[in-house]
Every structure is written in C-alpha cells, then in structure tokens.
PyMOL CGO cylinders between C-alpha atoms (Angstrom):
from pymol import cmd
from pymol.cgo import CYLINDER

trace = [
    CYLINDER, -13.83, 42.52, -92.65, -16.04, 41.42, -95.68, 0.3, 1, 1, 1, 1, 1, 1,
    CYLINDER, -16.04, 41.42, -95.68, -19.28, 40.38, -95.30, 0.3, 1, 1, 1, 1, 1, 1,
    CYLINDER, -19.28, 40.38, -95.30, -21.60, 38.84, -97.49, 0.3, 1, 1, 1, 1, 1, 1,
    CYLINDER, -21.60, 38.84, -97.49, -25.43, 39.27, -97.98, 0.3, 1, 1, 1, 1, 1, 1,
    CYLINDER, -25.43, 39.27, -97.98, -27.48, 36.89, -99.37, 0.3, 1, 1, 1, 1, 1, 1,
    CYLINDER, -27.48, 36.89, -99.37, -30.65, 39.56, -101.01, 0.3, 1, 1, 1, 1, 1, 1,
    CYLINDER, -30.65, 39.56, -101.01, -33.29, 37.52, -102.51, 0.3, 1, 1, 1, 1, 1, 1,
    CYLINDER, -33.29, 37.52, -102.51, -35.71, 40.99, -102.73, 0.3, 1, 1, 1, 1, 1, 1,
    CYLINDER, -35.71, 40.99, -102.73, -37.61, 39.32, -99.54, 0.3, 1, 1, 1, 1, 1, 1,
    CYLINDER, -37.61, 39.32, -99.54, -38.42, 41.76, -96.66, 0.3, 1, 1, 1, 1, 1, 1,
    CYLINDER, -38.42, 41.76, -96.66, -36.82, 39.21, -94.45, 0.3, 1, 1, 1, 1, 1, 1,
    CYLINDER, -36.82, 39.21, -94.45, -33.43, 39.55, -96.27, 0.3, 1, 1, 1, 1, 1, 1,
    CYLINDER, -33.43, 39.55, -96.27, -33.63, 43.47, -96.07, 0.3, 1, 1, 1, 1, 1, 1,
    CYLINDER, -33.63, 43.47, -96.07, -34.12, 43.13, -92.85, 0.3, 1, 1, 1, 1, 1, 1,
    CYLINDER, -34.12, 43.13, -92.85, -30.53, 41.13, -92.43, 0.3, 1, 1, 1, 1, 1, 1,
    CYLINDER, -30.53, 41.13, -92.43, -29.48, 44.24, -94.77, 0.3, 1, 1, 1, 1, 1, 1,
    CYLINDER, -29.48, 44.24, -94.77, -30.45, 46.85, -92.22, 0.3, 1, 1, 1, 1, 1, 1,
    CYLINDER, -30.45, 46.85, -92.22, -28.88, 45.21, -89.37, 0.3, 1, 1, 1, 1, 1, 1,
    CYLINDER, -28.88, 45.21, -89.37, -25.77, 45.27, -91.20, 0.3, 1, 1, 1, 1, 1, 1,
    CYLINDER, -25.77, 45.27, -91.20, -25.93, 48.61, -91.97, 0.3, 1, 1, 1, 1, 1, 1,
    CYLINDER, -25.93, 48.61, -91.97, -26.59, 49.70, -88.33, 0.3, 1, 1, 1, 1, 1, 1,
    CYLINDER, -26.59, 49.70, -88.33, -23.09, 47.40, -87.18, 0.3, 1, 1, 1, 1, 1, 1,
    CYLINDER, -23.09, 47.40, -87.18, -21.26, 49.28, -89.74, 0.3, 1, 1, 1, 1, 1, 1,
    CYLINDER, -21.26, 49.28, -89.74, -22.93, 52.68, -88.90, 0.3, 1, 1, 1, 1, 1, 1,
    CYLINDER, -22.93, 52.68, -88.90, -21.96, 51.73, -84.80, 0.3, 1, 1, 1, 1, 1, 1,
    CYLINDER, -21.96, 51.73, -84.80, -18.39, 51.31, -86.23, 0.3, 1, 1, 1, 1, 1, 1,
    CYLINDER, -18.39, 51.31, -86.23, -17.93, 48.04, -87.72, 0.3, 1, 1, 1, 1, 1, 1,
    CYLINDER, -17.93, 48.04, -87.72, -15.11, 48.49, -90.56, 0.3, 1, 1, 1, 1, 1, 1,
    CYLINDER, -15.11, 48.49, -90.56, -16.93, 46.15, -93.16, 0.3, 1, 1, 1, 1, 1, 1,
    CYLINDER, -16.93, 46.15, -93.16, -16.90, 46.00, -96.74, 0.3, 1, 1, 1, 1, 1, 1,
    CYLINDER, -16.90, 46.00, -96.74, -20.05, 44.74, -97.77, 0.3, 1, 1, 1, 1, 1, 1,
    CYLINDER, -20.05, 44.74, -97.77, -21.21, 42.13, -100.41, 0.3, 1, 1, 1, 1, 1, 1,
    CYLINDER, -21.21, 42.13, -100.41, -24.50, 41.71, -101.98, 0.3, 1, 1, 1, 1, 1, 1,
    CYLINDER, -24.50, 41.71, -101.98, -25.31, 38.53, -103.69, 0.3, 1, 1, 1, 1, 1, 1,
    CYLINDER, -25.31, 38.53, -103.69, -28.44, 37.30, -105.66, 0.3, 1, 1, 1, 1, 1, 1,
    CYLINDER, -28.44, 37.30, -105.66, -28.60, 33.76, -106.38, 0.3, 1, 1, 1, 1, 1, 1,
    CYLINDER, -28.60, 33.76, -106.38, -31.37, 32.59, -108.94, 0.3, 1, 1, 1, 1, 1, 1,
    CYLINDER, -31.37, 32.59, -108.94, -31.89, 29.09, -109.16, 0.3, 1, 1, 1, 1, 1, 1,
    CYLINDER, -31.89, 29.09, -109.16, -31.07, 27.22, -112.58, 0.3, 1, 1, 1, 1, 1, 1,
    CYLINDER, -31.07, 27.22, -112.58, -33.73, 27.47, -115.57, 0.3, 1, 1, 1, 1, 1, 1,
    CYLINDER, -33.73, 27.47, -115.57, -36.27, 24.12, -115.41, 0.3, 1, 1, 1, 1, 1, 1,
    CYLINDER, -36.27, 24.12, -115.41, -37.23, 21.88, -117.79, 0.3, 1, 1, 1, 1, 1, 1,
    CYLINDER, -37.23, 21.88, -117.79, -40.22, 23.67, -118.51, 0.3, 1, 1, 1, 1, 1, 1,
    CYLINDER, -40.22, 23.67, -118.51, -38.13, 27.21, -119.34, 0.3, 1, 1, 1, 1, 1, 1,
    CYLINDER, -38.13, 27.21, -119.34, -35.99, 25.25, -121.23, 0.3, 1, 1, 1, 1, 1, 1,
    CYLINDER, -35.99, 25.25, -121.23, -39.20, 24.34, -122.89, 0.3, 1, 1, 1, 1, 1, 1,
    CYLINDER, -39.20, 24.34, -122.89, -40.49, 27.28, -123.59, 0.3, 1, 1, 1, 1, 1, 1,
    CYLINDER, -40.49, 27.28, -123.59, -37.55, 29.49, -124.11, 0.3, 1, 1, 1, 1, 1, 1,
    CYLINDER, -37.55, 29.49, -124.11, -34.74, 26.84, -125.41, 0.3, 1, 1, 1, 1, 1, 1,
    CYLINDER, -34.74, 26.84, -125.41, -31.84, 30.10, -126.24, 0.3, 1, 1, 1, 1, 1, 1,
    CYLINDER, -31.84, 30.10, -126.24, -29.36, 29.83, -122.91, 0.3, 1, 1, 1, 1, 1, 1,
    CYLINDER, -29.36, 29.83, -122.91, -28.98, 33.54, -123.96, 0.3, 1, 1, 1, 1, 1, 1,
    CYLINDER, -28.98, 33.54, -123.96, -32.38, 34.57, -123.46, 0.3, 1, 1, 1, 1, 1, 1,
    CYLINDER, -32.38, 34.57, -123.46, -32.59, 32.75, -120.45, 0.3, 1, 1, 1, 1, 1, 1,
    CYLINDER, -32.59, 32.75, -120.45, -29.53, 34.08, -118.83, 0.3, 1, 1, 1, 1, 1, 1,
    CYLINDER, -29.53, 34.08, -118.83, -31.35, 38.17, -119.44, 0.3, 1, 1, 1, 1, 1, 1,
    CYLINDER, -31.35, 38.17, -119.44, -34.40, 37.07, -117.93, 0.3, 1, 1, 1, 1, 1, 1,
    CYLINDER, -34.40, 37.07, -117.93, -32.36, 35.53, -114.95, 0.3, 1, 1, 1, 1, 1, 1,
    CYLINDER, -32.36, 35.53, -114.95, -30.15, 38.29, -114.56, 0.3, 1, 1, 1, 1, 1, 1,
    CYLINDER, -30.15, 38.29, -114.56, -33.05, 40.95, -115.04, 0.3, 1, 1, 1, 1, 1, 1,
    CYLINDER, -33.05, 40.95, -115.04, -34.69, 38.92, -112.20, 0.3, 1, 1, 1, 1, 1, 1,
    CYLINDER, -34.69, 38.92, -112.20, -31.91, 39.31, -110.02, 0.3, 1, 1, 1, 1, 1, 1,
    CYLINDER, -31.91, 39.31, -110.02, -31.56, 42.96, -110.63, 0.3, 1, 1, 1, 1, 1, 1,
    CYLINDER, -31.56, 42.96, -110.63, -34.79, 43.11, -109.46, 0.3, 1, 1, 1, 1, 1, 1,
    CYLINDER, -34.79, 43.11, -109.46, -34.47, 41.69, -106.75, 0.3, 1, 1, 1, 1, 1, 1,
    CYLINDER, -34.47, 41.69, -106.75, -31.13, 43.77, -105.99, 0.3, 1, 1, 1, 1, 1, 1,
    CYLINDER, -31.13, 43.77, -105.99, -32.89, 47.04, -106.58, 0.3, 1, 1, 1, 1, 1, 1,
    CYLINDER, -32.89, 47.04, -106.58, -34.51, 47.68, -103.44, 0.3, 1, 1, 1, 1, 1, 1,
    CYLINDER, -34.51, 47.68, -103.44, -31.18, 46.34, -100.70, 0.3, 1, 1, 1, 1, 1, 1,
    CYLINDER, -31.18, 46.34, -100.70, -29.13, 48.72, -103.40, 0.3, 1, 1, 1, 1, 1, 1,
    CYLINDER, -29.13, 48.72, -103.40, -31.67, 51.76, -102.43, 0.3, 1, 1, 1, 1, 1, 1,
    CYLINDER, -31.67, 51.76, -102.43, -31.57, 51.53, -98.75, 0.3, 1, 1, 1, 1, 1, 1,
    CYLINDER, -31.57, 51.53, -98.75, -27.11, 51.07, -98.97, 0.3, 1, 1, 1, 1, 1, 1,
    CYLINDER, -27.11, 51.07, -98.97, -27.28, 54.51, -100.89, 0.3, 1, 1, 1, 1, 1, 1,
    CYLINDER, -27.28, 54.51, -100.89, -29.91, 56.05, -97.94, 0.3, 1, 1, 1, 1, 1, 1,
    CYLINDER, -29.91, 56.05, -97.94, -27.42, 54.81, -95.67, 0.3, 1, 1, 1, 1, 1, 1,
    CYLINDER, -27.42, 54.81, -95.67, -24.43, 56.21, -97.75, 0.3, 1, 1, 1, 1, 1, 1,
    CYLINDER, -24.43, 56.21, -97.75, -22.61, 52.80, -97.94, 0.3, 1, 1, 1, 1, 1, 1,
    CYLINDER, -22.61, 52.80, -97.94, -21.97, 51.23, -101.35, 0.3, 1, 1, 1, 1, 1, 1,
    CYLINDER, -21.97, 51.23, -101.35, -21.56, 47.12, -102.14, 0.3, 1, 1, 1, 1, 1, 1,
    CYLINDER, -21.56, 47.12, -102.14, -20.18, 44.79, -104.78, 0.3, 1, 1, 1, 1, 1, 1,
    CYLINDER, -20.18, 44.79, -104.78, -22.93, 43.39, -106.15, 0.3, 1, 1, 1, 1, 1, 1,
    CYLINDER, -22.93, 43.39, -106.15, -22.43, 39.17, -107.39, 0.3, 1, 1, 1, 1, 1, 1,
    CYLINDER, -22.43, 39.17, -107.39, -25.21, 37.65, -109.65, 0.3, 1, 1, 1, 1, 1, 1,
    CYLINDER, -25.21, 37.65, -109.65, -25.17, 33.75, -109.78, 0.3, 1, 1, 1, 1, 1, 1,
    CYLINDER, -25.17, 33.75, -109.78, -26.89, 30.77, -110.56, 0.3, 1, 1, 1, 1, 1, 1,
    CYLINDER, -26.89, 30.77, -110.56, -27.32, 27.44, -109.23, 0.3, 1, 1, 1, 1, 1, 1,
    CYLINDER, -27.32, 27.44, -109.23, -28.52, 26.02, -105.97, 0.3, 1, 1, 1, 1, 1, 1,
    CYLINDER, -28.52, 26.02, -105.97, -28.27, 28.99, -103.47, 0.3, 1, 1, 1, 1, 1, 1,
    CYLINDER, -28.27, 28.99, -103.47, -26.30, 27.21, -100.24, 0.3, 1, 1, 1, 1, 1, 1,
    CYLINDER, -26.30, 27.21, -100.24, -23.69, 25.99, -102.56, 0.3, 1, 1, 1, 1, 1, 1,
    CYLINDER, -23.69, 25.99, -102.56, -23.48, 29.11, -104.94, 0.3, 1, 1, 1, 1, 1, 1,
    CYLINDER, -23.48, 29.11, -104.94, -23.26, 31.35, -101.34, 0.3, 1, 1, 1, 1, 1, 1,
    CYLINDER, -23.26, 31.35, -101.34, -20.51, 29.08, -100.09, 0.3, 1, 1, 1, 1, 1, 1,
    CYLINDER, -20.51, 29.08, -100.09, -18.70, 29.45, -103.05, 0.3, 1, 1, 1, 1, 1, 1,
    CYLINDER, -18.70, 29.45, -103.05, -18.81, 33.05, -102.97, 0.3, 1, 1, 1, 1, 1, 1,
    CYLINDER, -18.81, 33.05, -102.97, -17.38, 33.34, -99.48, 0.3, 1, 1, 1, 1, 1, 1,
    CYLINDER, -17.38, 33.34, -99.48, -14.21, 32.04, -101.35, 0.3, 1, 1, 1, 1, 1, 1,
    CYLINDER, -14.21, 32.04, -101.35, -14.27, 33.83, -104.38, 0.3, 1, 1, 1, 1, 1, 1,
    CYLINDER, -14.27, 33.83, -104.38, -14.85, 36.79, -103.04, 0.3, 1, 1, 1, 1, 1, 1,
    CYLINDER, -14.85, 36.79, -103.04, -12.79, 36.51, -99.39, 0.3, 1, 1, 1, 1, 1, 1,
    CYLINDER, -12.79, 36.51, -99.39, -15.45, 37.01, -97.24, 0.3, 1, 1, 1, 1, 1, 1,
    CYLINDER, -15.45, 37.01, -97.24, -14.89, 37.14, -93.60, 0.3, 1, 1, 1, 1, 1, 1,
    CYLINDER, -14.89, 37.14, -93.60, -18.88, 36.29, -92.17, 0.3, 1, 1, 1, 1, 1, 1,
    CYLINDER, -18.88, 36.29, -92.17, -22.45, 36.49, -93.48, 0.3, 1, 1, 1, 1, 1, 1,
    CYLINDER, -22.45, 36.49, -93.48, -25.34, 38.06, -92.45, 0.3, 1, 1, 1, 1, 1, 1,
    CYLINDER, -25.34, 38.06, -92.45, -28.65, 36.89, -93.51, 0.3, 1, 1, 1, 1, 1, 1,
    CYLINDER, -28.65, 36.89, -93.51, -32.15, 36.45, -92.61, 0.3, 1, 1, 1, 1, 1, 1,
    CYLINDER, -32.15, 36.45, -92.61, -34.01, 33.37, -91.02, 0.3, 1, 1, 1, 1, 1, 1,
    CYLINDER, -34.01, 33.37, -91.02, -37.65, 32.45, -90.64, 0.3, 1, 1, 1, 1, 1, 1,
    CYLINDER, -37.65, 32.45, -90.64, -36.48, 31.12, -87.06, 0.3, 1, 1, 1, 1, 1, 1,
    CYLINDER, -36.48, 31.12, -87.06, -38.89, 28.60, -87.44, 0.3, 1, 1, 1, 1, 1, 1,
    CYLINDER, -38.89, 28.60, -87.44, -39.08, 24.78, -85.85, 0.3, 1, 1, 1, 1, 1, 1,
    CYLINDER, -39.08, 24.78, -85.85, -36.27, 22.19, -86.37, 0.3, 1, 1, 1, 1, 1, 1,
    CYLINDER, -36.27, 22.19, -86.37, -38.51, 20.32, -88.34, 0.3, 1, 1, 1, 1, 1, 1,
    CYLINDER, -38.51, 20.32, -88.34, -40.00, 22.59, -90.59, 0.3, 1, 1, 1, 1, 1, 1,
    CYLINDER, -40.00, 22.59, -90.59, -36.35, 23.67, -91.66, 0.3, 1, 1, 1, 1, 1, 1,
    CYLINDER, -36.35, 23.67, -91.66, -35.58, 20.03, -92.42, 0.3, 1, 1, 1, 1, 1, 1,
    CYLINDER, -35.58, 20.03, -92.42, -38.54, 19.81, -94.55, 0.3, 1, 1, 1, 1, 1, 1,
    CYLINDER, -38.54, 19.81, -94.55, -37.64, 22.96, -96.22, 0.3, 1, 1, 1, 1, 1, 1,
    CYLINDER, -37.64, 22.96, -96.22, -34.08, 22.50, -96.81, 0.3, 1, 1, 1, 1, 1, 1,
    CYLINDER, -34.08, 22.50, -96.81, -33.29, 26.04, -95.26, 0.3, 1, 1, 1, 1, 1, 1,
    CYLINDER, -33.29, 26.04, -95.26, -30.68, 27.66, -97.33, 0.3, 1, 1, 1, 1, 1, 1,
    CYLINDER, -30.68, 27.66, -97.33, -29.88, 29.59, -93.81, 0.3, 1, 1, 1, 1, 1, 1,
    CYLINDER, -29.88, 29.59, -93.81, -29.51, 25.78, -91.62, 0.3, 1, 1, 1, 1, 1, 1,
    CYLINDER, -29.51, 25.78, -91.62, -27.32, 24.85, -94.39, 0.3, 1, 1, 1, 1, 1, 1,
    CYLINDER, -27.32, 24.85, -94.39, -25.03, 27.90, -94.46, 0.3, 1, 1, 1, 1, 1, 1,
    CYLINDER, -25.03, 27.90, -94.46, -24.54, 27.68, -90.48, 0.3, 1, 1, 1, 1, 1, 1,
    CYLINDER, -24.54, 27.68, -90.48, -23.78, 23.82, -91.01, 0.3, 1, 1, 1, 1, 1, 1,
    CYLINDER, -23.78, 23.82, -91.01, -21.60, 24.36, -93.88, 0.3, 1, 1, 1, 1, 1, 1,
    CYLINDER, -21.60, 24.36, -93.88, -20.06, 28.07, -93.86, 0.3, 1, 1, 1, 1, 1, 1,
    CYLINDER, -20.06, 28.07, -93.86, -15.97, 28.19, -92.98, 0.3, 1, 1, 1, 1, 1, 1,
    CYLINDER, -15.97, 28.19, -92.98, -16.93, 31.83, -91.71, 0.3, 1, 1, 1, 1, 1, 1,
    CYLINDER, -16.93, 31.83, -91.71, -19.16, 32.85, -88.75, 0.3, 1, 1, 1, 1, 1, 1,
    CYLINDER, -19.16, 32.85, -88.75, -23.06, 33.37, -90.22, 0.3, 1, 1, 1, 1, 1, 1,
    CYLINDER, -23.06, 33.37, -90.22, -25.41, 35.51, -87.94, 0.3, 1, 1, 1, 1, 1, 1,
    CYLINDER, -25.41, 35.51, -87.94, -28.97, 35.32, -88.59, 0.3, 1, 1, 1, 1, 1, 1,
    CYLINDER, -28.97, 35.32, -88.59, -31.08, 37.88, -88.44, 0.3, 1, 1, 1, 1, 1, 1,
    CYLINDER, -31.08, 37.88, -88.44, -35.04, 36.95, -87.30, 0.3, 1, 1, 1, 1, 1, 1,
    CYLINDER, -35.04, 36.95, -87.30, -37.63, 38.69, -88.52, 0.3, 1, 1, 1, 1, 1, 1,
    CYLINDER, -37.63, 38.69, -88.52, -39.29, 41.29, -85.54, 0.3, 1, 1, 1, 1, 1, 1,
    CYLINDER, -39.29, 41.29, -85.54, -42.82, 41.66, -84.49, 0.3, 1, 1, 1, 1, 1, 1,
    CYLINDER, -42.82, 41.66, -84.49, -43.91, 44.59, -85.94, 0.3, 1, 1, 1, 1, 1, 1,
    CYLINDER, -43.91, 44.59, -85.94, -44.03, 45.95, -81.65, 0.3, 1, 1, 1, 1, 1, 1,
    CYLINDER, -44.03, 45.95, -81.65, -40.25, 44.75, -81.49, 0.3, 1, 1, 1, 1, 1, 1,
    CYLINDER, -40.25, 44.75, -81.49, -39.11, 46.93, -83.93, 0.3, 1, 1, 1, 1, 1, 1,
    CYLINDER, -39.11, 46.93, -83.93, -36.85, 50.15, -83.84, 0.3, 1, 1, 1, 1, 1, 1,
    CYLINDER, -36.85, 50.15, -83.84, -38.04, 52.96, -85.71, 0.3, 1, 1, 1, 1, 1, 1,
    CYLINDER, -38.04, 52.96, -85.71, -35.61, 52.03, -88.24, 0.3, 1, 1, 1, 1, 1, 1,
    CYLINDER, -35.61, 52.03, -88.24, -36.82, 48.72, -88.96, 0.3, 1, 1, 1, 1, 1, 1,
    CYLINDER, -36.82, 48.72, -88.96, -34.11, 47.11, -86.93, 0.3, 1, 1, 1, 1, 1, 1,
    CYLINDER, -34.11, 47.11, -86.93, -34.73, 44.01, -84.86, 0.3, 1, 1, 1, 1, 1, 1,
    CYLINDER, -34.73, 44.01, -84.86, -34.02, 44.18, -81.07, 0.3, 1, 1, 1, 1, 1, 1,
    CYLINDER, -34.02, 44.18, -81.07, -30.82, 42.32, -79.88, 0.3, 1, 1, 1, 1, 1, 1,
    CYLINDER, -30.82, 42.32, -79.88, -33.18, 39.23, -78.71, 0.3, 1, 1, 1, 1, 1, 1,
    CYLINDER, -33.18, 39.23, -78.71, -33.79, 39.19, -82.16, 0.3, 1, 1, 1, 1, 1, 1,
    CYLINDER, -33.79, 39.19, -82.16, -30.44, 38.60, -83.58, 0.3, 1, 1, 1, 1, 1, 1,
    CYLINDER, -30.44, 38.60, -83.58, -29.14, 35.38, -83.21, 0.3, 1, 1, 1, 1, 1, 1,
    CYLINDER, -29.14, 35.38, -83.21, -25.39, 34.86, -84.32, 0.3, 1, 1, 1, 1, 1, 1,
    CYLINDER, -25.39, 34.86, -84.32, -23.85, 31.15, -84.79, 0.3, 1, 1, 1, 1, 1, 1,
    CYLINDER, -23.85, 31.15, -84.79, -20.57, 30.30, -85.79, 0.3, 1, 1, 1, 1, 1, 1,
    CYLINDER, -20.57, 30.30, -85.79, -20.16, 27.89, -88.46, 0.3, 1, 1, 1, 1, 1, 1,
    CYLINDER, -20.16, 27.89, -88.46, -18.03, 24.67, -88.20, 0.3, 1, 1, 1, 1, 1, 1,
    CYLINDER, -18.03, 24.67, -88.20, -15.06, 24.48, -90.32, 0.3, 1, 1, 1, 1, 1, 1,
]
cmd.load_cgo(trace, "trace")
C-alpha cells in the first residue's frame, strides 16, 4: 500500500503524519509519500521578482521548509518517504499525484469544522474526499486532554471516508 501525505509544515498536517506512522508501526505495510504543494507565484511576485528561476528556489526552499519538520519525526520513527515538491492549486496537484505516483489512500489533516465554513473556504481536504479515486482518511485535530502521549488523536478522532470514483 502507498499512501500519500499532504505536509504543508502545519501542526494539523503532522498530526495526520503521526497517525500514519502509528498504523504502520501497528503493522500496516505502507510505503509512504510526502508531498508539499506551494501555490503558483502571484502577480505581485511576478512583480517583484519577474526570473521564473528565482521564483521556482524561493518556492522550492519554501517547501523544504515546510518538509523539514514531517521529515524529522519519519527518521524518530525510523521510517523513510519519497518526498514530491509541486506547484499549482493543491486539490488538483494532490490528485494528480495519487496517479503519478500509484498511491493506494491518503491521509491528511482536517479542521473538522462546519459544512459551511468548508464551502466558504474551499477545503482542500472536502475536495480530496469528493474527488480522490482512493480512500482519504482525515485526521482531526485533538484537544490537547484527548491526546496520547505521543501526540496521537484518539480513535473518535479519526474519521476515515472513502472517496467516490
């Protein structure tokens, strides 16, 4: 099984991280994916810094960064990753890399929020579940009292949804 993991450097997606990590450490045969996503340069970047080449380092330095700490807890954990760094609109650039790279389900984080407040907010997460051709679980975020001593949400906290085709 491959799985990918959306890692924007949030705490919420390191916390979709960790409960990977714990299904593979239970015995889950996974390979793991890590992908950053940063969004395309805007008008004002292009502005300021018109050379595509100096806009691609500071994207891909960005996304490094925000790789660095999900790469630190995999070695803690002794698990390694392929790491993917793209650009464009993150729900299309993370469906396309369930192709390209074969992955069998996602794992990510969610703000579990309202209905409305995710249609408002375009939720990269409601659009993977409506749009994914592989199972995504979400992973909510834990009250700080709800949480394992290794940062892992309790199973009420875990929602998984399969995708439709």
């Amino acid at each position: 099984m491959k799985i990918l993991l959306p890692v924007d450097g949030s705490e919420l997606s390191l916390v979709a991280l960790r409960h990977a990590i714990h299904l593979v450490h239970q015995g889950l045969r996974a390979e793991l994916v890590l992908a950053n996503v940063q969004p395309p340069a805007s008008l004002y970047e292009w502005m300021r810094a018109p050379d595509p080449r100096a806009l691609t380092e500071i994207a891909e330095a960005a996304g490094q960064h925000a790789l660095q700490t999900a790469e630190s807890l995999l070695r803690e954990a002794g698990l390694d990753a392929t790491e993917v760094l793209v650009t464009g609109d993150p729900a299309h650039a993370l469906l396309e890399l369930i192709e390209s790279e074969g992955c069998d389900m996602v794992v990510m984080g969610s703000h579990g929020g309202s209905a409305l407040r995710s249609a408002l907010q375009g939720s990269v997460s409601q659009a993977m579940v409506h749009n994914s051709p592989v199972p995504v679980t979400l992973v909510k975020p834990a009250e700080a009292t709800e949480t394992s001593p290794a940062g892992l949400a309790e199973a009420d906290d875990v929602a998984d949804e399969s995708a439709d085709a």
